[in-house]
Backbone as CSV, one residue per row, in Angstrom:
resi,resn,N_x,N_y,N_z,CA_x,CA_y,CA_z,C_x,C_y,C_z
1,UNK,16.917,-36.479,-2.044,16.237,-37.676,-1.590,17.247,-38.821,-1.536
2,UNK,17.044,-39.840,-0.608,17.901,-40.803,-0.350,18.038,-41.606,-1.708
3,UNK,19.296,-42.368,-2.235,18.994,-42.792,-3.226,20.007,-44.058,-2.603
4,UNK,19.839,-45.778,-3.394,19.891,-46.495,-3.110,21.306,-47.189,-4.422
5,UNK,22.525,-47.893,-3.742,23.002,-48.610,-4.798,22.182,-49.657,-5.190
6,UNK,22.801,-50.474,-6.430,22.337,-51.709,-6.650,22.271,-52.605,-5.748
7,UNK,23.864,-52.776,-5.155,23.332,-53.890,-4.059,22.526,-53.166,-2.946
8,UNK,22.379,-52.380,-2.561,21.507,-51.875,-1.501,19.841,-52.569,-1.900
9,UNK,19.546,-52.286,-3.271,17.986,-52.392,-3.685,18.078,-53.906,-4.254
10,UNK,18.703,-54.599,-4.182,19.290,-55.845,-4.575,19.071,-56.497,-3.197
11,UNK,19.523,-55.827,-1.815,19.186,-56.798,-0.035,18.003,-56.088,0.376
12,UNK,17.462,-54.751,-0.283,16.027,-54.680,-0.098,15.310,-55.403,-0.495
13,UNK,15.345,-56.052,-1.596,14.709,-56.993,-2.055,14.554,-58.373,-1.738
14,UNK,15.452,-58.686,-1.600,15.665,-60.053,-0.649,14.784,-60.260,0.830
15,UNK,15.089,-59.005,1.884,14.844,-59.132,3.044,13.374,-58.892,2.856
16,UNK,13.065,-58.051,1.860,11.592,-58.042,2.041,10.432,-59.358,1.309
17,UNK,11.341,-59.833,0.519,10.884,-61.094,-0.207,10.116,-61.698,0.423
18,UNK,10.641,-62.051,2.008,10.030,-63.337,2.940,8.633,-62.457,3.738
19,UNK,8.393,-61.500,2.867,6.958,-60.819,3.872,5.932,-61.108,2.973
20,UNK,4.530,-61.636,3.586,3.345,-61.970,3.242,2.825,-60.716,1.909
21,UNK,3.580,-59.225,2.264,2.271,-58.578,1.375,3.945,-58.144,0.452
22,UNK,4.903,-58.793,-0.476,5.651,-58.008,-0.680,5.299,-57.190,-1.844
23,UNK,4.020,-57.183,-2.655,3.788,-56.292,-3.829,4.042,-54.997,-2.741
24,UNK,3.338,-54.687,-1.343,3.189,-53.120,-1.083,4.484,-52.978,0.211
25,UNK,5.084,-54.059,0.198,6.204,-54.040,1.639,7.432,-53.431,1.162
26,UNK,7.841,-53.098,2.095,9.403,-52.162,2.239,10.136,-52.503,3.346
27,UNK,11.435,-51.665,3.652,12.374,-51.310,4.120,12.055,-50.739,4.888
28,UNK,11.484,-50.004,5.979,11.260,-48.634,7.265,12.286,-48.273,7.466
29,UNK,12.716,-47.369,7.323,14.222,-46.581,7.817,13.728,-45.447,8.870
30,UNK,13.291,-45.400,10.298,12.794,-44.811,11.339,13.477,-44.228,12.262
31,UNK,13.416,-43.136,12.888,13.773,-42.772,14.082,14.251,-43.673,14.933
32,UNK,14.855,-44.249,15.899,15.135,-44.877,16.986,14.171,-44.357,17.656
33,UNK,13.243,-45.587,19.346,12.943,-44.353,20.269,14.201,-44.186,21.459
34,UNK,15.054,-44.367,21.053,16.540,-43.680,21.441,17.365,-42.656,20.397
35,UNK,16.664,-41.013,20.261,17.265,-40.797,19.469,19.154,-40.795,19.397
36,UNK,20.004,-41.306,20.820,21.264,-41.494,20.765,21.728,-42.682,19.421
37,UNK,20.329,-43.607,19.391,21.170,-44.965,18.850,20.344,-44.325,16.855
38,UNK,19.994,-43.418,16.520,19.631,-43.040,15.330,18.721,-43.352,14.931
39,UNK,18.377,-44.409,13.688,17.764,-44.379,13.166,17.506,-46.372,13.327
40,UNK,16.611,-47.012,12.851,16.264,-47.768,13.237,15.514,-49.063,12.008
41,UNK,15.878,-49.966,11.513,15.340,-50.495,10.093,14.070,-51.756,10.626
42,UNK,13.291,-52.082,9.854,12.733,-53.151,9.995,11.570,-53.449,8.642
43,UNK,10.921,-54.599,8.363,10.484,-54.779,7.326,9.174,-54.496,7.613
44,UNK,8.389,-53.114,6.584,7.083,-53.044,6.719,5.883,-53.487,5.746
45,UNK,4.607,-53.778,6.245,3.988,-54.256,5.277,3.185,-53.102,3.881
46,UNK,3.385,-51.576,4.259,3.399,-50.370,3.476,4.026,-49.336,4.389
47,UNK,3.930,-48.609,3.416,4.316,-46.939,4.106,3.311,-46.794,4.608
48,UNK,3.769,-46.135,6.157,3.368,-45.373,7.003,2.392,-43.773,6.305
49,UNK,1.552,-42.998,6.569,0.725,-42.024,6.121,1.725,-41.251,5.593
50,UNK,2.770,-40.743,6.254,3.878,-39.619,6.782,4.869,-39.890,6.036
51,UNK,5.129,-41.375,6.184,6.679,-41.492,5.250,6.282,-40.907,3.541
52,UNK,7.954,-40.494,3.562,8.682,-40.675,2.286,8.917,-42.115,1.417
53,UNK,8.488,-42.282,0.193,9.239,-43.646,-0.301,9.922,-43.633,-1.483
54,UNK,10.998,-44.015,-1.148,11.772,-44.409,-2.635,12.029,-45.714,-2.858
55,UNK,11.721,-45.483,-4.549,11.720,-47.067,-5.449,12.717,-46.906,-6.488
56,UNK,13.605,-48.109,-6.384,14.724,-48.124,-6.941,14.865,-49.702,-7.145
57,UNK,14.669,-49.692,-8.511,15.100,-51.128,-9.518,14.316,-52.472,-8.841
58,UNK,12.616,-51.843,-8.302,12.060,-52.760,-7.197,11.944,-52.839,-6.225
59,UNK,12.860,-51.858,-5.472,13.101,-52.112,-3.872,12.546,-51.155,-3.112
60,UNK,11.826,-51.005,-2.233,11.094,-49.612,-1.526,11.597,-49.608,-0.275
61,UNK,11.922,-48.289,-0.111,12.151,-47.766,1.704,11.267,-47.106,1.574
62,UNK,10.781,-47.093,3.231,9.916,-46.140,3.346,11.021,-45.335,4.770
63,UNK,10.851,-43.804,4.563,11.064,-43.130,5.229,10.601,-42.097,6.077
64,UNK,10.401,-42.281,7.790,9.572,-40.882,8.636,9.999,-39.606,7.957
65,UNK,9.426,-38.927,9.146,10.183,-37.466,8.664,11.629,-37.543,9.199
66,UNK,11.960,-38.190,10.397,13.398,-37.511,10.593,13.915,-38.325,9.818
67,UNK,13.813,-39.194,8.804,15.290,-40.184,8.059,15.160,-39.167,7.178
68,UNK,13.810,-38.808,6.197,13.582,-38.136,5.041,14.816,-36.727,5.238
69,UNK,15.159,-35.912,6.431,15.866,-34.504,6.242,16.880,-35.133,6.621
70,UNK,16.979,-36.411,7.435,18.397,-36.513,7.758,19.153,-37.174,6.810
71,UNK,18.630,-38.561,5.958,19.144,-38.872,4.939,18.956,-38.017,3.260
72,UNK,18.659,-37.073,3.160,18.261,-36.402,2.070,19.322,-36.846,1.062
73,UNK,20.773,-36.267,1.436,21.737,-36.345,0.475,22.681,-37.480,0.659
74,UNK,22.105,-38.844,1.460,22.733,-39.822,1.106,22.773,-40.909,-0.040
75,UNK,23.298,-41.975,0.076,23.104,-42.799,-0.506,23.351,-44.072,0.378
76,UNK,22.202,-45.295,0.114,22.469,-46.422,0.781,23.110,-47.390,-0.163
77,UNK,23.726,-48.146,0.971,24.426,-49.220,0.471,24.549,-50.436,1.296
78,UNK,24.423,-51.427,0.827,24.502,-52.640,1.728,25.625,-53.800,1.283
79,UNK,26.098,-54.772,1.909,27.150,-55.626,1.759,26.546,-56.831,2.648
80,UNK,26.533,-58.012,1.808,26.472,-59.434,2.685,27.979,-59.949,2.931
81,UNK,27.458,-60.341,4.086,29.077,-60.890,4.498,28.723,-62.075,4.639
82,UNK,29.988,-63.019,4.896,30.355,-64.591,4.910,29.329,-65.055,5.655
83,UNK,28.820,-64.621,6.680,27.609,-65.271,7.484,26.199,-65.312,6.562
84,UNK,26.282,-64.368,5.821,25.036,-63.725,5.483,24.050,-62.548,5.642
85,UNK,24.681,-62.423,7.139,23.956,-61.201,7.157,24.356,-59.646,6.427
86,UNK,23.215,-59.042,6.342,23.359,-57.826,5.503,24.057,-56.822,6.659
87,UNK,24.643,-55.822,5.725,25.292,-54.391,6.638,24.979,-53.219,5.443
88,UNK,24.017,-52.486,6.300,24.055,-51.663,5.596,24.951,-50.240,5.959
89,UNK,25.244,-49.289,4.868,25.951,-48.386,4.891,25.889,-47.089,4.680
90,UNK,25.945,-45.551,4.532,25.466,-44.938,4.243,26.971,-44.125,3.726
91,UNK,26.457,-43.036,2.335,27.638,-42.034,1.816,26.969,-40.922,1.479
92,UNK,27.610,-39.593,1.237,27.193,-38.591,0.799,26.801,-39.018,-0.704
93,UNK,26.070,-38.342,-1.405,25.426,-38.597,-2.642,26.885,-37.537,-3.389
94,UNK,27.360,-37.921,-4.902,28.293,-37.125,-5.174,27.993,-36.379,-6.217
Protein backbone atom coordinates (compact mmCIF):
# COMPACT_ATOMS: atom_id res chain seq x y z
CA UNK A 1 0.00 0.00 0.00
CA UNK A 2 1.11 3.49 -0.80
CA UNK A 3 2.73 4.94 2.16
CA UNK A 4 3.32 8.66 2.73
CA UNK A 5 6.60 10.71 4.16
CA UNK A 6 6.19 13.24 6.79
CA UNK A 7 6.40 16.03 4.63
CA UNK A 8 4.16 14.41 2.13
CA UNK A 9 1.23 14.03 5.08
CA UNK A 10 2.48 17.34 6.46
CA UNK A 11 1.24 19.22 2.40
CA UNK A 12 -1.67 16.78 2.64
CA UNK A 13 -2.64 18.45 5.33
CA UNK A 14 -2.24 21.83 4.51
CA UNK A 15 -3.86 21.63 0.97
CA UNK A 16 -6.70 19.98 2.37
CA UNK A 17 -7.05 22.37 5.37
CA UNK A 18 -8.77 25.12 3.11
CA UNK A 19 -11.81 22.51 2.29
CA UNK A 20 -15.23 23.07 3.94
CA UNK A 21 -15.61 19.25 5.14
CA UNK A 22 -11.81 18.66 6.22
CA UNK A 23 -12.75 16.10 9.21
CA UNK A 24 -13.78 13.54 5.99
CA UNK A 25 -11.56 15.37 2.97
CA UNK A 26 -8.48 14.06 1.27
CA UNK A 27 -5.99 13.99 -1.36
CA UNK A 28 -7.64 11.94 -4.73
CA UNK A 29 -4.77 10.41 -6.38
CA UNK A 30 -6.88 9.29 -9.82
CA UNK A 31 -6.44 8.01 -13.11
CA UNK A 32 -5.95 10.84 -15.66
CA UNK A 33 -8.82 10.78 -18.42
CA UNK A 34 -5.57 10.80 -20.47
CA UNK A 35 -4.21 7.67 -19.44
CA UNK A 36 -0.69 9.09 -21.36
CA UNK A 37 -0.55 12.04 -18.71
CA UNK A 38 -1.08 9.23 -15.50
CA UNK A 39 -2.46 9.85 -12.73
CA UNK A 40 -4.16 12.97 -11.67
CA UNK A 41 -4.48 14.83 -7.85
CA UNK A 42 -7.16 17.08 -6.57
CA UNK A 43 -8.81 17.82 -3.17
CA UNK A 44 -11.85 15.60 -2.27
CA UNK A 45 -14.59 16.10 0.05
CA UNK A 46 -14.48 11.88 0.97
CA UNK A 47 -13.51 8.80 -0.63
CA UNK A 48 -15.02 7.79 -3.54
CA UNK A 49 -17.15 4.04 -2.93
CA UNK A 50 -14.09 2.22 -4.80
CA UNK A 51 -11.14 4.04 -3.51
CA UNK A 52 -8.44 2.85 -1.33
CA UNK A 53 -7.48 5.24 1.70
CA UNK A 54 -4.52 5.78 3.54
CA UNK A 55 -4.08 7.74 6.85
CA UNK A 56 -0.88 8.80 7.86
CA UNK A 57 -0.10 11.21 10.93
CA UNK A 58 -3.71 12.93 9.77
CA UNK A 59 -3.44 13.14 6.25
CA UNK A 60 -5.78 10.98 3.87
CA UNK A 61 -5.40 10.01 0.14
CA UNK A 62 -7.85 8.52 -1.31
CA UNK A 63 -6.99 6.14 -4.05
CA UNK A 64 -9.10 4.52 -7.49
CA UNK A 65 -8.29 1.28 -8.46
CA UNK A 66 -5.63 2.12 -10.97
CA UNK A 67 -3.37 4.39 -8.35
CA UNK A 68 -4.18 1.56 -5.60
CA UNK A 69 -2.01 -1.44 -8.09
CA UNK A 70 -0.05 1.13 -9.60
CA UNK A 71 1.19 2.90 -6.53
CA UNK A 72 1.18 -0.21 -4.21
CA UNK A 73 4.93 -0.20 -3.46
CA UNK A 74 5.51 3.43 -3.45
CA UNK A 75 6.06 6.01 -1.30
CA UNK A 76 4.90 9.73 -1.53
CA UNK A 77 6.69 12.60 -1.00
CA UNK A 78 6.24 16.20 -1.40
CA UNK A 79 8.60 19.41 -1.30
CA UNK A 80 7.48 23.22 -1.13
CA UNK A 81 9.48 25.33 -3.07
CA UNK A 82 10.38 29.16 -2.86
CA UNK A 83 7.06 30.04 -4.54
CA UNK A 84 5.14 27.81 -2.46
CA UNK A 85 3.86 25.60 -4.40
CA UNK A 86 3.90 21.90 -3.50
CA UNK A 87 5.73 19.04 -5.81
CA UNK A 88 4.95 16.03 -5.20
CA UNK A 89 7.17 12.92 -5.71
CA UNK A 90 7.08 9.38 -5.81
CA UNK A 91 9.96 6.30 -4.66
CA UNK A 92 9.99 2.69 -4.42
CA UNK A 93 9.09 1.75 -0.77
CA UNK A 94 12.57 0.12 0.66
Amino acid sequence: MLTLTENAATAVKSIVSNDAEVDTAGLRIHTADDPAQGFALNVAPAPESEDAVVEEAGARVFLDAGATVALDDQVLDAQVGDDGAVRFGLAMQS
